[in-house]
C-alpha positions in Angstrom: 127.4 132.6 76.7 127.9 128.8 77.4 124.9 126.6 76.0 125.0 122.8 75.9 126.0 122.1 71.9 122.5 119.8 71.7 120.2 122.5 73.4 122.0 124.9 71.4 121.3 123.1 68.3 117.5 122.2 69.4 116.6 125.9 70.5 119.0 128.5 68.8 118.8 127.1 65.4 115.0 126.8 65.4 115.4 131.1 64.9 111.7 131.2 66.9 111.5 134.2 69.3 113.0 133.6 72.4 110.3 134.0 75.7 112.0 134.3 78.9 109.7 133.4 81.7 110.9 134.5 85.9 110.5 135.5 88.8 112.3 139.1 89.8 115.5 138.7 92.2 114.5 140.9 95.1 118.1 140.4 96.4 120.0 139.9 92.8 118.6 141.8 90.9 118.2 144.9 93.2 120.2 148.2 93.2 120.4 151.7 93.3 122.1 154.8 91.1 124.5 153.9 88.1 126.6 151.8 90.6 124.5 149.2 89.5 125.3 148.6 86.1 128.7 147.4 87.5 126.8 144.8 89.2 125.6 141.6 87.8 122.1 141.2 87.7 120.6 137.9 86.5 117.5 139.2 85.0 119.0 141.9 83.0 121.7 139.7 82.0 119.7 138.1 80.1 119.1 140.9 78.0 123.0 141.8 77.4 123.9 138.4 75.3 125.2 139.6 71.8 125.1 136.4 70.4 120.9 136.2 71.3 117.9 138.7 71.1 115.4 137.8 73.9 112.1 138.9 72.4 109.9 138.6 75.7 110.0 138.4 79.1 107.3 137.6 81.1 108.8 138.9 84.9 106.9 137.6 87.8 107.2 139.5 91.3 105.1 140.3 94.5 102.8 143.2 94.7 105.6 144.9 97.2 107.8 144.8 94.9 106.6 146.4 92.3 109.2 149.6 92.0 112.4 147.5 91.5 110.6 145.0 89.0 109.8 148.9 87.0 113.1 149.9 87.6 114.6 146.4 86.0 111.9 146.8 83.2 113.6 150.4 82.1 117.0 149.2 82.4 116.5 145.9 79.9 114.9 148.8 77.7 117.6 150.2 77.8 120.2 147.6 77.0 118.2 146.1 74.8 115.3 147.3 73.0 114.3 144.7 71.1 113.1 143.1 74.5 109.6 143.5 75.6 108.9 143.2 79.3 106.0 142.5 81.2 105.4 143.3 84.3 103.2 140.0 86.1 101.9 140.8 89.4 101.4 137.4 91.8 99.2 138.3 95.3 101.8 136.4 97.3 101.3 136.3 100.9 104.3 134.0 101.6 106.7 132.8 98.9 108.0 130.6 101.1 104.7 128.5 101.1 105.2 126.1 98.2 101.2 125.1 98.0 100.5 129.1 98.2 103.8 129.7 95.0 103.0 126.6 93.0 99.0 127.2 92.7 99.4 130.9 91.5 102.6 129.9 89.4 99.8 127.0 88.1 96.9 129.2 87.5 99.5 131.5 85.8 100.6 128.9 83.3 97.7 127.5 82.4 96.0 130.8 81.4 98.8 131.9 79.3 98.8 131.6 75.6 101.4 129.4 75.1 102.5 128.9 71.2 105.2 126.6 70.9 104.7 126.7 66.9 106.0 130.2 66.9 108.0 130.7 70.0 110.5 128.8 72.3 110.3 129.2 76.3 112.9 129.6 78.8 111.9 129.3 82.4 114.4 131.2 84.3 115.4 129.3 88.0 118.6 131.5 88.8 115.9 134.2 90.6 113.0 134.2 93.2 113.1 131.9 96.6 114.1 128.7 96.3 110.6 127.3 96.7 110.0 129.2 93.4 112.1 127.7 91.5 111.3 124.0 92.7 107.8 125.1 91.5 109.3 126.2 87.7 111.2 123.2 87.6 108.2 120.9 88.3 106.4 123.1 85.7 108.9 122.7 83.6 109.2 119.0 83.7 105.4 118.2 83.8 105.5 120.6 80.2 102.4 122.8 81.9 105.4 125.3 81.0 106.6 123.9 77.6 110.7 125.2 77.6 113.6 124.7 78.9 115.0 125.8 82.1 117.3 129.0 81.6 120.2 129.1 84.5 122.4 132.5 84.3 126.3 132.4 86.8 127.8 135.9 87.3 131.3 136.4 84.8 134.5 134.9 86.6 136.1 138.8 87.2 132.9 141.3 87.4 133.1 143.7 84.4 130.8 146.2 83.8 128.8 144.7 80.7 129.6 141.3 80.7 126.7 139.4 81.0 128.0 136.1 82.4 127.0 132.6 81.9 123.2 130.9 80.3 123.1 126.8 80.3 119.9 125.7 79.2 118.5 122.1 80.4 115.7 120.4 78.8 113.9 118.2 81.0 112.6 115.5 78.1 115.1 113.0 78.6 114.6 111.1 75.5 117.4 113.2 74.2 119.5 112.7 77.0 121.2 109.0 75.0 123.5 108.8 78.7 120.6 108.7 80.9 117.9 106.7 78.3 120.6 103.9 78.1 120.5 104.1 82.2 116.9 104.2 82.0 116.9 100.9 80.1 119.6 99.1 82.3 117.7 99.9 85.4 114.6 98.3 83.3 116.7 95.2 82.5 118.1 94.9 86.1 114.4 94.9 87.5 113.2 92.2 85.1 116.2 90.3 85.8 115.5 90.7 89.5 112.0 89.2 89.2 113.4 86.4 88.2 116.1 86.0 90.3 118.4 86.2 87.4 117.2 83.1 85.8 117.8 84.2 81.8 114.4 82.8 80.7 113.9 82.0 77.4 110.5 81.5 76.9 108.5 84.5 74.6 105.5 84.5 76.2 107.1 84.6 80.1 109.6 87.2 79.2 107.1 89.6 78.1 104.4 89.0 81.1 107.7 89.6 83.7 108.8 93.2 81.7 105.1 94.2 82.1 105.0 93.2 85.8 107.9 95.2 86.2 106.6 98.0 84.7 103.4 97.9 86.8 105.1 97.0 89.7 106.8 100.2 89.9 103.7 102.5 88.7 100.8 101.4 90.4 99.1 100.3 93.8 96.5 99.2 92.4 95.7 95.5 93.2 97.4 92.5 91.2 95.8 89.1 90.4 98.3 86.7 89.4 96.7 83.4 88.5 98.3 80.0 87.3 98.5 76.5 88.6 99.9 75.2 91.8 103.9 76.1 91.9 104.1 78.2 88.8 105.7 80.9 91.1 102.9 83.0 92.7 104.0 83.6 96.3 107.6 83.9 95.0 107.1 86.7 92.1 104.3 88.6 94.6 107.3 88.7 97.3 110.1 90.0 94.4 107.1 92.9 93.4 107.1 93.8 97.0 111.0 93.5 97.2 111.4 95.3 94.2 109.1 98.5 95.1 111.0 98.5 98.7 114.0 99.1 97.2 112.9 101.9 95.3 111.4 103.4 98.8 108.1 103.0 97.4 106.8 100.5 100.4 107.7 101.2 104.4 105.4 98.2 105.1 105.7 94.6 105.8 104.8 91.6 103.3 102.3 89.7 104.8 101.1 86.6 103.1 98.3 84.1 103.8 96.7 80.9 102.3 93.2 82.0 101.9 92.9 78.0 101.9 93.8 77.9 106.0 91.3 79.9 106.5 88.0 78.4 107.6 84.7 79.9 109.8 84.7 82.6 112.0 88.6 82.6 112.5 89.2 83.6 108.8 87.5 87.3 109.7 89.3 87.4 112.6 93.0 86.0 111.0 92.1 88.7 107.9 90.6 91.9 109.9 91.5 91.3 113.3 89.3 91.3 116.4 88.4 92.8 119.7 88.7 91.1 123.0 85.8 89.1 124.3 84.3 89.4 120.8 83.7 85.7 120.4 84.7 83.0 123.2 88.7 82.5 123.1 88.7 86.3 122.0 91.2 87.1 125.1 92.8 90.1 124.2 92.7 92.8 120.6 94.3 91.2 117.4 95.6 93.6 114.7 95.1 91.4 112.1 97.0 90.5 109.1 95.2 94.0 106.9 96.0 95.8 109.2 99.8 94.2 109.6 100.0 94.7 106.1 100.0 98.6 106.2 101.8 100.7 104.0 103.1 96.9 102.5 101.7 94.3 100.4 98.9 92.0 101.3 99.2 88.4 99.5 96.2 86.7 99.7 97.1 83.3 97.9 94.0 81.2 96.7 91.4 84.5 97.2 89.3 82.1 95.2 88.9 79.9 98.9 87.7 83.2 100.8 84.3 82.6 101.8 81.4 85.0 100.3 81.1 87.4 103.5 85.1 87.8 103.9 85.1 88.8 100.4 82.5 91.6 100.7 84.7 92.6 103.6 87.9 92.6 101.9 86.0 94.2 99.5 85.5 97.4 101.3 89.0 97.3 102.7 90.3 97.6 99.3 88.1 100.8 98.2 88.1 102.9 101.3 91.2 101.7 103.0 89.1 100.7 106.0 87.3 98.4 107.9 85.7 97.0 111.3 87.3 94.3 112.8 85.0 91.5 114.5 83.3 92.6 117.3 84.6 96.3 117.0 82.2 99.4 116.9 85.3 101.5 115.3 86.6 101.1 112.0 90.2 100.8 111.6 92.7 102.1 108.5 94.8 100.0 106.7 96.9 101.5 103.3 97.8 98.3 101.6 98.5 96.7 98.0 96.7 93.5 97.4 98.4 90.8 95.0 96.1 88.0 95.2 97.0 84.0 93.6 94.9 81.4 92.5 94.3 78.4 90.9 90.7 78.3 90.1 89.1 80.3 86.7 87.3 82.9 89.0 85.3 83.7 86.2 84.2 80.1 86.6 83.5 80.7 90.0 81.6 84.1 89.8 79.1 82.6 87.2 78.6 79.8 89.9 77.9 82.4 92.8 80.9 81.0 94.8 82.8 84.8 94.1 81.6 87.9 94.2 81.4 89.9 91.0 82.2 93.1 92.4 85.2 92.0 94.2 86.4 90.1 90.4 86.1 93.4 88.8 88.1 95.3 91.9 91.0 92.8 91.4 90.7 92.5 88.0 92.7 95.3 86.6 95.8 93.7 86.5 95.8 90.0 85.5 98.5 87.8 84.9 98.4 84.0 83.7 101.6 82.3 84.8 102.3 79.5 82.7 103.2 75.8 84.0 106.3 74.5 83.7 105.4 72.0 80.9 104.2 75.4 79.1 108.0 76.4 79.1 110.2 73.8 78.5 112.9 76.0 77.1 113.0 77.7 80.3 113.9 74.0 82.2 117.8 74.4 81.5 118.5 77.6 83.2 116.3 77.0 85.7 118.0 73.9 86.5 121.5 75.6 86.5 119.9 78.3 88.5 118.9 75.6 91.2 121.9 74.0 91.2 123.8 77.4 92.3 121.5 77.6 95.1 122.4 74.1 96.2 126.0 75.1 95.8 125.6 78.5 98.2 123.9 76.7 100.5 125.6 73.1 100.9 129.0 75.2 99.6 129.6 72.2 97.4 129.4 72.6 94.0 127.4 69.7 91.9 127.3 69.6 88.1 125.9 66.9 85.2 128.7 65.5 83.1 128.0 65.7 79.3 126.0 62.4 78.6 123.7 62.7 82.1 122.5 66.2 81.5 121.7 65.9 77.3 119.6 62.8 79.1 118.0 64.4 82.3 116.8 67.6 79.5 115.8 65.6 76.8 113.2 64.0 79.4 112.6 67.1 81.1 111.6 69.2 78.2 108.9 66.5 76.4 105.5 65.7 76.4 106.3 62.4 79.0 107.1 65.2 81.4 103.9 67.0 82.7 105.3 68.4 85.8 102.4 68.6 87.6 104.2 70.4 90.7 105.7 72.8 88.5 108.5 74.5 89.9 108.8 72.4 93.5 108.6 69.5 91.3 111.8 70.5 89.5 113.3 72.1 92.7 112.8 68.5 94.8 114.4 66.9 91.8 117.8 68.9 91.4 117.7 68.7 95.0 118.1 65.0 95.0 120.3 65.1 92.1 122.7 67.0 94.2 122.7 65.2 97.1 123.0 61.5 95.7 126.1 63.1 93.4 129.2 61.3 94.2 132.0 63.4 94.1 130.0 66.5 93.1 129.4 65.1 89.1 125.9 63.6 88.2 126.5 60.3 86.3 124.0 59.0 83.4 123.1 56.2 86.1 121.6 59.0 88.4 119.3 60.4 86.0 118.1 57.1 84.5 117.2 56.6 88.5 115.6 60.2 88.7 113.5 59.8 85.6 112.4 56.3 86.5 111.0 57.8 90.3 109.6 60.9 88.4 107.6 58.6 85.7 106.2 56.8 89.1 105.6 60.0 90.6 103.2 61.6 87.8 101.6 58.2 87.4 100.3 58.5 90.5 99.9 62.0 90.6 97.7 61.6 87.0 93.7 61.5 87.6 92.6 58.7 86.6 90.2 60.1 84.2 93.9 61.7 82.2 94.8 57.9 81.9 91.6 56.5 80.3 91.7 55.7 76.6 90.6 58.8 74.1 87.6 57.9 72.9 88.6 57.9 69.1 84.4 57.3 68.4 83.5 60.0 69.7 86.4 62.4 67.7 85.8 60.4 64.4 82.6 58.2 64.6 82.9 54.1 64.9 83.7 53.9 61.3 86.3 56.2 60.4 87.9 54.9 63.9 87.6 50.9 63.0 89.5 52.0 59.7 92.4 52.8 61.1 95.5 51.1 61.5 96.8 50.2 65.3 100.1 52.3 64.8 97.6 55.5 63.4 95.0 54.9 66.2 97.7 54.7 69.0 99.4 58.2 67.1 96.5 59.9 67.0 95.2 59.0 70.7 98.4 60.2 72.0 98.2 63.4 70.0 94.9 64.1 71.2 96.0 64.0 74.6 98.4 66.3 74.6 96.5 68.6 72.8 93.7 68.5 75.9 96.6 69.1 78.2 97.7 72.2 76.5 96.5 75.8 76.7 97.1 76.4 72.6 97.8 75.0 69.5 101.2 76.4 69.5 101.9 74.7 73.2 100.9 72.0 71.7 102.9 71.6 68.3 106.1 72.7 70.2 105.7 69.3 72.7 105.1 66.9 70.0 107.5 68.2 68.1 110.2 68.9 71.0 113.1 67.1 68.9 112.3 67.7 65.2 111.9 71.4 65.4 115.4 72.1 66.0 116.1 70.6 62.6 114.2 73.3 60.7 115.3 76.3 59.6 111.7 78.1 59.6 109.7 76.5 63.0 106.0 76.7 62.4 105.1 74.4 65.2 101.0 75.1 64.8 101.1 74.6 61.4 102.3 71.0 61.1 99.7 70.2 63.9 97.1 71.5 62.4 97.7 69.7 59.2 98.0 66.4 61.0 94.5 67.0 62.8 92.9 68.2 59.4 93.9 64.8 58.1 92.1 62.9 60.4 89.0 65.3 60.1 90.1 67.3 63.2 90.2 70.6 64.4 92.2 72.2 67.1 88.8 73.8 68.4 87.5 70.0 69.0 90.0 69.1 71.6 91.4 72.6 73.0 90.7 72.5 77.1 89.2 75.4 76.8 
């Protein structure tokens, strides 16, 4: 008998009673007179193995075949006695039908008293129709049936006796290290394709991209991705969709919309569609973009715009997959996944009435904060070697930094100065003009000084004018712990403050002020220094966190 060496160690050597669960061959396993004991029959061969003692066989077969599953009970009983058989008895009409097979086969399984602690299970698949042994494979691999599958092959020259071939296959394929490590490469390749290949270095990022992925692949359910104004929305809701296409998961388009365009009694009509002569200008049906988006994704960036009566429309749409387009008496179907963007808190917004609560909760399973560019300085240099191969495909010329221009152009880039308020079409729009002015494909010091200078004037207008006013130190510290500071402390400690308001933690904080010095340390506690700064001026982080 061939065994794989691992199943053989797993099963054989666990010396539990083997259980042998199948469905009678009405073809194989058939014969008449003692010409058939010179036959191979894949049931009773599993009976003939010297090397293993089948304790039990549960053998399924259809009420007409009732004789020939007797007939093959005798003849294991004879071979070997050891072996009990019985005789299970499915009311089959058609095993053909796999909904008929696979609910009896079901019903079967989950009344029986399985006992793993004591015994091991072998589903047989080398008998029955084919749709039977689809159904004890799915069994198998779902555990409702909690073995391994048995496959029996005739000898290679047909000897009276010679019971032929058994390869077990367990479906758990945690013990499989071949297809685990595939497992984990296609993982790595998905991640890697969310992000385009860029080989992000930022913690926090990396891990919200591998759970994307994950959910990407595993759910429908709708996806809220939220985050300031080019952090990436539209482009990582079109890699999801991308990314579940390839897998055959969608047949459907992408269909994306600024919830911001939409305004009055076209937004219904842009989102749902409309019939004609439903409002004036209404001169012929529109589908609308739900209904466009069928069996695809639906991006609905800046859902926080929508106004309250599209949202208790779209709300609908979501839950029963259906809705009435304006002006129609009929409701029309739409199977879509909704990733919605936005800017705005919409908790904020639901506690001021200007978003519906039950729509929040609907699109609220799945949350995901993209951080800011700022919030990922490390993430700036392969980003901006990522851009610059994109200018390269597409210009076919290839642009790089010397030495001296590059160290200059990421020191800026990655410190507190830099707020990148655009985010990622701020950076884009900058490498873009990097590349272009480049003389002779290399970007000189000279070019960058230039760059930094119109991104300084940039911001600085770009800047509220509320983020330029003074901190008010008196308010922090009160008028005379303020007046007894010196100029150099005051003018510290006010610039401190305000890059603590413009961060989301301590820790975002403490890595921008300390950008240039942490790389000096051997243990980086970024938090911790702040902290202790703050507490020496009487501060805590809780006094000047945005949130």
């Amino acid at each position: 008998m061939l065994i794989n060496t691992r199943i053989r160690a797993s099963y054989l050597s666990k010396m539990k009673p083997i259980v042998v669960i199948g469905f009678l061959g009405t073809q194989l396993d058939a014969g008449q007179g003692a010409g058939r004991w010179e036959k191979w029959r894949p049931t009773v061969s599993l009976a003939q193995h010297e090397d293993m003692v089948v304790a039990r066989m549960e053998l399924l077969y259809t009420l007409r075949h009732k004789a020939l599953a007797e007939r093959i009970q005798a003849d294991i009983a004879t071979v070997s006695p050891e072996t009990t058989v019985h005789l299970v008895p499915l009311a089959l009409e058609d095993p053909w039908d796999f909904g008929e097979v696979y609910t009896r086969l079901y019903d079967w399984a989950r009344a029986y008293p399985f006992d793993t602690e004591q015994e091991q299970y072998w589903a047989h698949i080398t008998t029955g129709t084919h749709v039977a042994q689809i159904c004890m494979f799915l069994l198998s691999e779902s555990r409702v049936i909690p073995g391994v599958l048995a496959q029996t092959a005739p000898p290679r020259r047909q000897r009276e006796g010679d019971p032929g071939q058994c390869v077990l296959i367990d479906l758990d394929l945690s013990r499989y290290d071949a297809i685990a490590r595939r497992f984990d490469a296609e993982q790595r390749d998905a991640v890697a394709f969310l992000k385009s290949g860029i080989a992000t270095r930022n913690p926090r990022f990396n891990a919200l991209i591998e759970e994307i992925e994950r959910v990407a692949v595993r759910s429908r359910a709708p996806i809220l991705l939220v985050g300031p104004t080019g952090a990436g929305k539209s482009f990582l809701a079109r890699r999801m969709f991308e990314l579940k296409q390839s897998r055959h998961q969608m047949s459907g388009a992408f269909v994306e919309v600024n919830c911001a365009t939409l305004r009055g009694d076209g937004a219904a009509s842009t989102l749902f569609g409309h019939r004609k002569g439903a409002f004036t200008g209404a001169a012929s049906d529109r589908a609308g973009l739900l209904r466009t988006a069928h069996q695809g994704v639906l991006f609905l960036d800046e859902i926080g715009e929508l106004g309250l009566d599209e949202q208790a429309m779209l709300l609908k749409a979501i839950e029963e997959k259906r809705f009435f387009p304006v002006g129609a008496d009929r409701e029309t179907e739409s199977d879509f996944q909704l990733i919605a963007g936005t800017n705005r808190d919409l908790r904020s917004e639901v506690a001021a009435g200007r978003f519906r609560e039950d729509l929040f909760a609907r699109i609220n399973l799945w949350t995901y904060d993209l951080p800011g560019l700022a919030q990922r300085p490390e993430d700036i240099e392969p980003n901006v070697d990522h851009l610059l191969a994109l200018h390269a495909a597409e210009n076919r010329r290839v642009v790089r930094f010397n030495a001296e221009a590059r160290a200059a152009y990421l020191r800026f880039a990655q410190s507190a100065e830099a707020n990148w308020s655009g985010n990622f079409r701020d950076l884009a729009a900058s490498v873009t003009r990097l590349a272009t002015l480049a003389d002779g494909g290399r970007i000189a010091t000279p070019l960058v000084e230039a760059e930094i200078a119109r991104l300084r004037w940039l911001w600085k207008r770009s800047t509220p004018a509320a983020a330029q006013d003074a901190i008010d130190l008196d308010a922090l510290l009160g008028p005379e712990r303020t007046a007894a500071l010196d100029l150099f402390d005051r003018l510290q400690l006010e610039a401190v403050v305000r890059v603590c308001r413009g961060a989301r933690t301590l820790s975002e904080a403490g890595r921008r002020l300390f950008q240039a010095s942490r790389t000096e340390r051997t243990v980086v506690n970024d938090a911790d220094r702040l902290r202790k700064y703050l507490a020496k001026h009487g501060l805590q982080w809780s006094q000047l966190s945005p949130d």
